[in-house]
C-alpha positions in Angstrom: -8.3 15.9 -7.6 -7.4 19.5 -8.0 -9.8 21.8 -10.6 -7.7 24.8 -12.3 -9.6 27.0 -14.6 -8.1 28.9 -18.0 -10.1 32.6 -18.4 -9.8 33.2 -22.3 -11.6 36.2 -23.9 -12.8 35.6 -27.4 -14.0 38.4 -29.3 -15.3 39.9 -26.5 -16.8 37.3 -24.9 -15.7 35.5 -21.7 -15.4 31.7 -21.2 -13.8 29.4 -18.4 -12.1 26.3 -19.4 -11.5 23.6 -16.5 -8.7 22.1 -16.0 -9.3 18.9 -14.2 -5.3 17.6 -12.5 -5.7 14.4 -10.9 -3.1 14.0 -8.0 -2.4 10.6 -6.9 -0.6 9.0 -3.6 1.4 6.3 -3.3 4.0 4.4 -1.3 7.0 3.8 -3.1 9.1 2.4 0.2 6.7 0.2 2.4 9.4 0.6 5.5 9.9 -2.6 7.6 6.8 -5.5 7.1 4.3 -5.4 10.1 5.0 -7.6 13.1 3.3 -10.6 13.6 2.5 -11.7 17.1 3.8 -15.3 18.0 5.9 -15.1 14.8 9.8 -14.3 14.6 10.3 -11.4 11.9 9.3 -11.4 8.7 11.9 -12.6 5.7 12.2 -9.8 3.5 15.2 -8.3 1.5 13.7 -5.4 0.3 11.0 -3.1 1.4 10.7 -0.9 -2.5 7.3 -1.4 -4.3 6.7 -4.9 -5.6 8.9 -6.5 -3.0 7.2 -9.4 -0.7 8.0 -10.6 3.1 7.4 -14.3 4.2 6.0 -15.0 7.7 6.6 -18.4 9.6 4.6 -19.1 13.6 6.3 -19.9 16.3 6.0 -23.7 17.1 2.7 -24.8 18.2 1.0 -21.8 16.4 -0.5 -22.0 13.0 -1.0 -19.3 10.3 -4.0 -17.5 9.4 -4.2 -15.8 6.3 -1.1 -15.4 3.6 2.2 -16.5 4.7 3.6 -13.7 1.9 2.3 -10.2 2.0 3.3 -7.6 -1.0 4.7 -4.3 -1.1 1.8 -1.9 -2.7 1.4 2.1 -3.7 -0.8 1.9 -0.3 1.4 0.1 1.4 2.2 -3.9 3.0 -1.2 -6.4 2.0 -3.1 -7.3 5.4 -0.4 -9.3 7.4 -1.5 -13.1 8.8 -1.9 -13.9 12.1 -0.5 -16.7 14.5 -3.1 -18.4 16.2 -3.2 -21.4 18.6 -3.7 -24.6 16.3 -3.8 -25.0 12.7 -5.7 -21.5 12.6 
């Protein structure tokens, strides 16, 4: 947030009007989804806001959390992980 102020004289009197600019951040291109360990890369065709990416394991490793992660102003969601088992 950034605070700007207007000076304005008014018959002879001084007052200070704020301005108040809010300046917000965001990620409009996630780049490449995180790598998953135990997990070939992620299926994705597009890495612009809004986009997804679908992980798989590697055999004999199960997935623990969301197989499809999403492209957001902050970035990729948490990515899963591969663990031993059915996670």
């Amino acid at each position: 947030m950034y605070l700007l102020a207007t000076l304005a004289c008014i018959n002879g009197i001084s007052t200070i009007k704020p301005n108040i600019i809010y300046h917000y951040s965001f990620v409009s291109d996630c780049g490449p989804p995180p790598v998953v360990v135990n997990a070939p890369a992620a299926e994705y065709s597009s890495t612009l806001l809004g986009s997804t990416a679908t992980y798989t394991c590697d055999v004999g490793f199960g997935i623990n959390g969301s197989r499809v992660i999403n492209c957001l102003s902050s970035g990729w969601d948490e990515e899963p992980q591969c663990v031993t088992g059915d996670g």
